[in-house]
C-alpha positions as a Markdown table, in Angstrom:
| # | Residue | x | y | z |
|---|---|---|---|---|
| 1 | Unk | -17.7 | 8.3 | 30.5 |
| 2 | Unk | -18.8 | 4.5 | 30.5 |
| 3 | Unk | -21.9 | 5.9 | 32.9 |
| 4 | Unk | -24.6 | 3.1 | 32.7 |
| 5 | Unk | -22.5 | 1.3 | 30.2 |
| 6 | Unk | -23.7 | 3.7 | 27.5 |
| 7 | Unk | -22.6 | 7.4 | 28.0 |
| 8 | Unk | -19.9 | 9.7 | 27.0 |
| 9 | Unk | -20.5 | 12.8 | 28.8 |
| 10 | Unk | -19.2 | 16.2 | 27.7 |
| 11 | Unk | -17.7 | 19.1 | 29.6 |
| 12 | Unk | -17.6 | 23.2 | 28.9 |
| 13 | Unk | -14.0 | 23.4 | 29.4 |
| 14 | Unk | -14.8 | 26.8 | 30.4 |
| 15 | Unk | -17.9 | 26.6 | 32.5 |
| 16 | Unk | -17.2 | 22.8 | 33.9 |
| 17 | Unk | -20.4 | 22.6 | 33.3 |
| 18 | Unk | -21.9 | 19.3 | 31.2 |
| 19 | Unk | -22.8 | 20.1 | 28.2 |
| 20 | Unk | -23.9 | 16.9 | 26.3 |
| 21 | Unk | -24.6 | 13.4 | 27.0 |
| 22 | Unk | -23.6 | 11.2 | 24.2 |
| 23 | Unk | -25.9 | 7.8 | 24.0 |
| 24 | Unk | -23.4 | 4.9 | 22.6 |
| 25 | Unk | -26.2 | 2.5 | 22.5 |
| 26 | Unk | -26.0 | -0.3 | 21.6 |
| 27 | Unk | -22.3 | 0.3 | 22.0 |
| 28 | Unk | -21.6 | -0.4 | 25.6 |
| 29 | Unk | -18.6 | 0.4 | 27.7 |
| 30 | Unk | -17.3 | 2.9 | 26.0 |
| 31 | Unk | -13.7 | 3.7 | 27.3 |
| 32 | Unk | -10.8 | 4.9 | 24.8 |
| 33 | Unk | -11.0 | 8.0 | 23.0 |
| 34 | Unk | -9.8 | 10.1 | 19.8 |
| 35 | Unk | -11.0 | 13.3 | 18.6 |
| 36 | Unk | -10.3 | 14.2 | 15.0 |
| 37 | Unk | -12.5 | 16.4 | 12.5 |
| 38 | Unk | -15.4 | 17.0 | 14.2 |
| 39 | Unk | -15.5 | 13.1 | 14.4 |
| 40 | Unk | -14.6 | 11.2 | 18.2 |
| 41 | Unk | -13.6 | 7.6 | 17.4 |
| 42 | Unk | -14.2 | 5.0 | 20.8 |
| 43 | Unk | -13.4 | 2.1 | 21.7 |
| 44 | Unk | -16.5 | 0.3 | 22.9 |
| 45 | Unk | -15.3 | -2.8 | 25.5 |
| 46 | Unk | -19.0 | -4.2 | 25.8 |
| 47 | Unk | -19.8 | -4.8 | 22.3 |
| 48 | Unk | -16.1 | -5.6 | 21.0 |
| 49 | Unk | -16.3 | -2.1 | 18.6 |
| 50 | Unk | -14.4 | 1.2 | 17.3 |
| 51 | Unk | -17.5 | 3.5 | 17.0 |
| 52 | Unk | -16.6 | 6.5 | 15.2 |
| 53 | Unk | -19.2 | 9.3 | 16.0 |
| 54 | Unk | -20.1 | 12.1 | 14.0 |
| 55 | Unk | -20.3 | 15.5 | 16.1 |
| 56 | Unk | -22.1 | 17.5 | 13.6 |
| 57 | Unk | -24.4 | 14.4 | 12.8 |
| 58 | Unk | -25.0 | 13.7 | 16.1 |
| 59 | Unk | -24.6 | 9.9 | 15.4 |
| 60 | Unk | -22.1 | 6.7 | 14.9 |
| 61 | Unk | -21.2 | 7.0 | 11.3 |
| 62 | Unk | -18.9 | 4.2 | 11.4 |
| 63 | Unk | -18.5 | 0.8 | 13.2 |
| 64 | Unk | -15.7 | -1.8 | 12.7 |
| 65 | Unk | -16.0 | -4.5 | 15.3 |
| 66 | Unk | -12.4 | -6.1 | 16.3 |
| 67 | Unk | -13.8 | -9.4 | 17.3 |
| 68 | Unk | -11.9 | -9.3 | 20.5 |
| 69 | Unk | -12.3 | -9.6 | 24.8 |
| 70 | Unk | -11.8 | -5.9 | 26.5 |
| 71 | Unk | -11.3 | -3.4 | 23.1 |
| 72 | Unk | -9.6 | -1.1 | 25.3 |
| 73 | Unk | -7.3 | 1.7 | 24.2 |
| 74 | Unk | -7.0 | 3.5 | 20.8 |
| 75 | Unk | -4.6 | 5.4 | 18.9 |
| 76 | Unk | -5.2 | 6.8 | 15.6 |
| 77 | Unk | -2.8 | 7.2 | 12.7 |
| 78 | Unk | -1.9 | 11.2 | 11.8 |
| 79 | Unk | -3.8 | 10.4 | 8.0 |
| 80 | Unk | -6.6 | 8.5 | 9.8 |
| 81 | Unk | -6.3 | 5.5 | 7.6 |
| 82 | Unk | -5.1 | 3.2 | 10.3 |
| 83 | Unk | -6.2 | 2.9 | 13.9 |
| 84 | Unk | -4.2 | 0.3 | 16.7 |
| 85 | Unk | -5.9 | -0.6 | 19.9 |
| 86 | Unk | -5.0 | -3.1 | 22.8 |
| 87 | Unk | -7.9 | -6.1 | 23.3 |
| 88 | Unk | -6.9 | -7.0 | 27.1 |
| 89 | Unk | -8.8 | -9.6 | 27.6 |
| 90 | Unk | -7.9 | -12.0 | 24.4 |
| 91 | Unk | -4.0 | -10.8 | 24.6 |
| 92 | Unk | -4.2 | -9.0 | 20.8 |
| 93 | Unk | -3.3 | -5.8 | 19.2 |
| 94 | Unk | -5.6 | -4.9 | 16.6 |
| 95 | Unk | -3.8 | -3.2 | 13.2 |
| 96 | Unk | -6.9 | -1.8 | 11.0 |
| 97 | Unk | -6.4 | -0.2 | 8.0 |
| 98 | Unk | -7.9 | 1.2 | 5.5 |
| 99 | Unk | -6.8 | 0.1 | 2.1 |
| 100 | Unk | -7.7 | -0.6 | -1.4 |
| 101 | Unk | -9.0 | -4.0 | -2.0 |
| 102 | Unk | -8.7 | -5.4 | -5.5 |
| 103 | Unk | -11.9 | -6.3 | -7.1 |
| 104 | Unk | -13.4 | -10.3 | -5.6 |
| 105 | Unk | -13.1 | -13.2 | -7.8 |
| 106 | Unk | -15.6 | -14.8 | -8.8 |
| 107 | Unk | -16.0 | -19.2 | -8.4 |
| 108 | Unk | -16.5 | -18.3 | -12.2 |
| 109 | Unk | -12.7 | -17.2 | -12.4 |
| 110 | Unk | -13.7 | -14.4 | -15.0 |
| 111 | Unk | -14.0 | -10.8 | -13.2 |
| 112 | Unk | -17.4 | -9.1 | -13.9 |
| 113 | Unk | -17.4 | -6.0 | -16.3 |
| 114 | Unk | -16.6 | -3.0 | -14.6 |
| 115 | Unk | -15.1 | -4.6 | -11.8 |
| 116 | Unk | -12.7 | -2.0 | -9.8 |
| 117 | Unk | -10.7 | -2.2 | -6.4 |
| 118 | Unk | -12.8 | -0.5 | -3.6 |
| 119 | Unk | -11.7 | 0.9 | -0.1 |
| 120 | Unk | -12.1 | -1.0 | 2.8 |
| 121 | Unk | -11.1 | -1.7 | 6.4 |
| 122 | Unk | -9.1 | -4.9 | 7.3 |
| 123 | Unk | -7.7 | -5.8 | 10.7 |
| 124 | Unk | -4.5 | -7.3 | 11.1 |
| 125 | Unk | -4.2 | -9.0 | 14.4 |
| 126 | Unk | -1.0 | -9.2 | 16.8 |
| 127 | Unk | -0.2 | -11.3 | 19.6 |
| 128 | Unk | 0.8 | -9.7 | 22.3 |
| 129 | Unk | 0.2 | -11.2 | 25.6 |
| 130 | Unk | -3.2 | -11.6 | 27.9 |
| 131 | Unk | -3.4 | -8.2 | 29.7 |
| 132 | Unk | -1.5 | -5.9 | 26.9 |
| 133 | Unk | -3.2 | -2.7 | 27.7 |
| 134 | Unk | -1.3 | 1.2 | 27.9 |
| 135 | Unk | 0.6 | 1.4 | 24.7 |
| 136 | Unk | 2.3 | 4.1 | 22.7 |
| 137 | Unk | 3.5 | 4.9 | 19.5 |
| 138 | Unk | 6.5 | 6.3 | 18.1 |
| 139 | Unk | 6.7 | 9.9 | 16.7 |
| 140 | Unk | 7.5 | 7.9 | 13.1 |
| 141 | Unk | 4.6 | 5.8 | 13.7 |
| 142 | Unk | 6.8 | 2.4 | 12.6 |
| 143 | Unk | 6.9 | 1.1 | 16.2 |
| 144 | Unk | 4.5 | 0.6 | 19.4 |
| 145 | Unk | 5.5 | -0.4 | 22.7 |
| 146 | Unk | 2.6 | -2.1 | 25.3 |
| 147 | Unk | 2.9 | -2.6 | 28.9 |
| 148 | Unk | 1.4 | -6.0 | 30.7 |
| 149 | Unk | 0.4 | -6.6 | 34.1 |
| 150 | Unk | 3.2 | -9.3 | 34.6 |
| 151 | Unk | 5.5 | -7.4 | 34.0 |
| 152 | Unk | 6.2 | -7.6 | 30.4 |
| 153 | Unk | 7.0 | -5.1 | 27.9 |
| 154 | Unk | 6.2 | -6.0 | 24.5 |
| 155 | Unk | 7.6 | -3.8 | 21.2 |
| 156 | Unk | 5.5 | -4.3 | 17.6 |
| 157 | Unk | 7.1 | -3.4 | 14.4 |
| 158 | Unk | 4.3 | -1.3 | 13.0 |
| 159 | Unk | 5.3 | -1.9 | 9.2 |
| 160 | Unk | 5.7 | -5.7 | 9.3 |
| 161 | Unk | 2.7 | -5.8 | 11.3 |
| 162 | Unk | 4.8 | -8.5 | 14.1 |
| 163 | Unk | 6.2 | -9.2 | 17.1 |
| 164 | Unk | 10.0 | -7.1 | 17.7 |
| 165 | Unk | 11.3 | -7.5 | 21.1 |
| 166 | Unk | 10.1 | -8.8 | 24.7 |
| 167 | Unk | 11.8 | -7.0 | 27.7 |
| 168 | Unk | 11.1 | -8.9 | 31.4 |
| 169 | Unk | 11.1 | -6.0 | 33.3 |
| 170 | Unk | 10.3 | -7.8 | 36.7 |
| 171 | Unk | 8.1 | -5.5 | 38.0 |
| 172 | Unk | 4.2 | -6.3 | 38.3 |
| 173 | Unk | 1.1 | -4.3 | 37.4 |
| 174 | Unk | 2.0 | -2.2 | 34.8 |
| 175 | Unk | -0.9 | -0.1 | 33.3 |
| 176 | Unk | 0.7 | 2.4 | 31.1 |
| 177 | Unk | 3.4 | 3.7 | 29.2 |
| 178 | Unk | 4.9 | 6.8 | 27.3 |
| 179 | Unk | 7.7 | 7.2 | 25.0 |
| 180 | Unk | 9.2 | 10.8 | 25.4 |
| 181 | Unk | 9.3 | 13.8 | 22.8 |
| 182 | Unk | 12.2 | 13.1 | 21.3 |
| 183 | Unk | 11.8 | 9.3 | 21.0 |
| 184 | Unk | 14.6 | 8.3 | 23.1 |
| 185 | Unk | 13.1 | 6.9 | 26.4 |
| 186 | Unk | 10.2 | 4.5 | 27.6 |
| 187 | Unk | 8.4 | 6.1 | 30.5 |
| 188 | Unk | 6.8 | 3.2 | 32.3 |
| 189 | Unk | 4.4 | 3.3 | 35.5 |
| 190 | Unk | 3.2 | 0.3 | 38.0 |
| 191 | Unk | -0.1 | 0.4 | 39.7 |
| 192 | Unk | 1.0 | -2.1 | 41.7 |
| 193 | Unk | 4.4 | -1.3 | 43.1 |
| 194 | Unk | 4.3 | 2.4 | 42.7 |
| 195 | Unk | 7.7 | 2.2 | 40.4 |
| 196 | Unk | 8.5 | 4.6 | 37.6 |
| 197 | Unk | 10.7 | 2.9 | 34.9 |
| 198 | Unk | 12.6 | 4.9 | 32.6 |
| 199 | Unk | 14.0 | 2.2 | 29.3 |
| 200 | Unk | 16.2 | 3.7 | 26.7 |
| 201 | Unk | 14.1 | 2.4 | 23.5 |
| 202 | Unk | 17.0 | 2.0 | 21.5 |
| 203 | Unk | 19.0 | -0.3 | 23.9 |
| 204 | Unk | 16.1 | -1.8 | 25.7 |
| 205 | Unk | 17.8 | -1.3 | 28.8 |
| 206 | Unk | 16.7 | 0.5 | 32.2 |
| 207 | Unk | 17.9 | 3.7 | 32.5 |
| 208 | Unk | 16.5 | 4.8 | 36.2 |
| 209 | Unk | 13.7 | 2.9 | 38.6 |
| 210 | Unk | 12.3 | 5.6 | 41.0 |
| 211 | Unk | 9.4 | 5.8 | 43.3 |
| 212 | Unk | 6.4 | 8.1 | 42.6 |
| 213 | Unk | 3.2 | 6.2 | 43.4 |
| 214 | Unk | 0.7 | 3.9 | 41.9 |
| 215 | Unk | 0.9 | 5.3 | 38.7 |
| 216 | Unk | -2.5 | 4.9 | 36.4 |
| 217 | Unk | -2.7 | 7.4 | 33.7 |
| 218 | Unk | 0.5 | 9.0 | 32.1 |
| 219 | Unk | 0.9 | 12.8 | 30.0 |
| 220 | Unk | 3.8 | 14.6 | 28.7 |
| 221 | Unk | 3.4 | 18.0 | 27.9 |
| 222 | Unk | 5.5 | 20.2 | 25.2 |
| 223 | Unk | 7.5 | 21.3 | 28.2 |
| 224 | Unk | 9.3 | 17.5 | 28.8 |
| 225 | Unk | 7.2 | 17.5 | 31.9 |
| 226 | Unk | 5.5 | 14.1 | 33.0 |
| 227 | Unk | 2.3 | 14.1 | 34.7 |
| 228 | Unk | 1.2 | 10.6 | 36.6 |
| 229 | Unk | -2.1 | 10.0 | 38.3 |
| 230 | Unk | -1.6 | 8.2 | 40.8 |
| 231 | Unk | -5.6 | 7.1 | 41.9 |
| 232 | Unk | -4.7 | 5.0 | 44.9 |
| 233 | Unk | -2.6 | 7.5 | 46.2 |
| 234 | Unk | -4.6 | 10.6 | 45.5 |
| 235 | Unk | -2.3 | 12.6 | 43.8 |
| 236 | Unk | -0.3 | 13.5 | 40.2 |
| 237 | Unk | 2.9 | 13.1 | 40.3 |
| 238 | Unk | 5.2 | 15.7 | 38.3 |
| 239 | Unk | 8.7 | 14.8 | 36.9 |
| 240 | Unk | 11.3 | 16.6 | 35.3 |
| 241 | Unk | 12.1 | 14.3 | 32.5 |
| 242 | Unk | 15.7 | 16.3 | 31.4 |
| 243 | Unk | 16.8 | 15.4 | 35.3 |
| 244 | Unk | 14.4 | 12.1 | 35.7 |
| 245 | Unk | 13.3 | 13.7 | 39.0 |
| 246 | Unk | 10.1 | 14.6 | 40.8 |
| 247 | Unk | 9.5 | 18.1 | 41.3 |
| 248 | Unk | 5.8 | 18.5 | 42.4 |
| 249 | Unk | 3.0 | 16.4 | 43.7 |
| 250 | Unk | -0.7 | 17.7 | 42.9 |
| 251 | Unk | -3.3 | 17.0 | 45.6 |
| 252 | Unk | -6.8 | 15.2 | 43.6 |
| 253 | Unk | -9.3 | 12.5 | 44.7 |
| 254 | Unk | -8.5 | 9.7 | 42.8 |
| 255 | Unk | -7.0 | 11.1 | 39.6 |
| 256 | Unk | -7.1 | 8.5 | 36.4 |
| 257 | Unk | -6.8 | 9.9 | 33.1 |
| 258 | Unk | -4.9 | 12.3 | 32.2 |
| 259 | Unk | -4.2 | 14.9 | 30.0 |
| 260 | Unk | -3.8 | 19.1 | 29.3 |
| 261 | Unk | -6.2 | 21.5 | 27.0 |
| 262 | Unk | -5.4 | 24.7 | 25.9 |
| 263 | Unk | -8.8 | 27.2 | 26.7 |
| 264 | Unk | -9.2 | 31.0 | 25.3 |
């Protein structure tokens, strides 16, 4: 990914192997990613877009530019009709969704026969803070948390589209977040300071601040265990969220993203 500015690369799982090299031009810098449907929806930083690519196609079916600095990361909705990302760079949270528009009036203030609402995209944007990056979503989908480099945590009611709460967590250079399984706790990494923050999301107060390592990249698996690639450090840290305790550190050059597959 993001090789030459215009790349997504694609591995046998099987083989490890490469087995396609997707040309986003004239996307550029294509860095978050969701697969859904045969379709793989990007974020693409360089041209300020959400590409969505067609796998069968073999093309970008779809492109809904946000407008904004950095498009970085992307989640998408479980009925696909409404896509968040974080846009570092300008300090927004994008909220697209796709809708049904009533028909346009007209300067003439008389609708034109057979005039009928249509379906269309519209982006709803949220201010969230200059370098709002990692960001999760509740299991409900009605609330997202973001993590900034300052130190800030900043929590979005989904439904009323605004601001909720600010926590000052005083610690710097935080990349990425998680909210657990079972919706009770905000797993939160630094970069900077090697801290693990666990907040309980209903009281927005810390739980536990451990040490594990420059954390970039977060997953949780089904089995409530934490995986954090930690790239300066050259390792993934493991924890044991029902204890809050690390139980295993994996050896890797300069692990970043992370998550788990499930192969034949």
């Amino acid at each position: 990914m993001n090789a030459g500015g215009h790349e997504i690369n694609v591995i046998n799982l099987q083989t490890l192997e490469p087995e396609q090299t997707i040309n986003t031009s004239p996307f550029t810098i294509p860095h978050g990613l969701v697969f859904r449907n045969d379709s793989l929806w990007y974020t693409a930083q360089g041209s300020k877009n959400v590409v969505v690519y067609d796998l069968k196609q073999n093309g970008p079916v779809k492109a809904l530019g946000t407008g904004q600095d950095f498009t970085h990361l992307i989640y998408l909705t479980k009925n696909g009709k409404t896509f968040y990302t974080t846009n570092v760079e300008s300090g927004t949270l994008s909220i697209y969704e796709n809708k049904e528009i009533p028909p346009y009036m007209p300067p003439t203030g008389v609708l034109p026969a057979g005039a009928k609402p249509r379906n269309d995209w519209r982006q709803t944007l949220v201010d969230v803070g200059l370098g709002a990056e990692g960001f999760d979503v509740s299991r409900d989908e009605k609330e997202l948390w973001t993590a900034r480099p300052d130190g800030t945590i900043v929590i979005v009611d989904l439904e009323k589209k605004q601001f909720k709460h600010k926590i000052h967590t005083e610690v710097q250079g935080l990349p990425r977040l998680k909210i657990t399984q079972d919706g009770k706790t905000v797993c939160i990494v630094s970069v900077k300071t090697g801290d693990l923050l666990f907040y309980n999301r209903k009281t927005l107060k810390l739980e536990k601040r451990m040490q594990v390592g420059q954390g970039a990249g977060i997953y949780i698996d089904s089995n409530n265990r934490m995986f954090i690639s930690c790239t300066p450090n050259n390792y993934v840290s493991v924890i044991d969220l029902l204890t809050q305790k690390e139980i295993k550190r994996l050896p890797m050059e300069r692990p970043d993203g992370i998550t788990s597959v499930t192969t034949p």
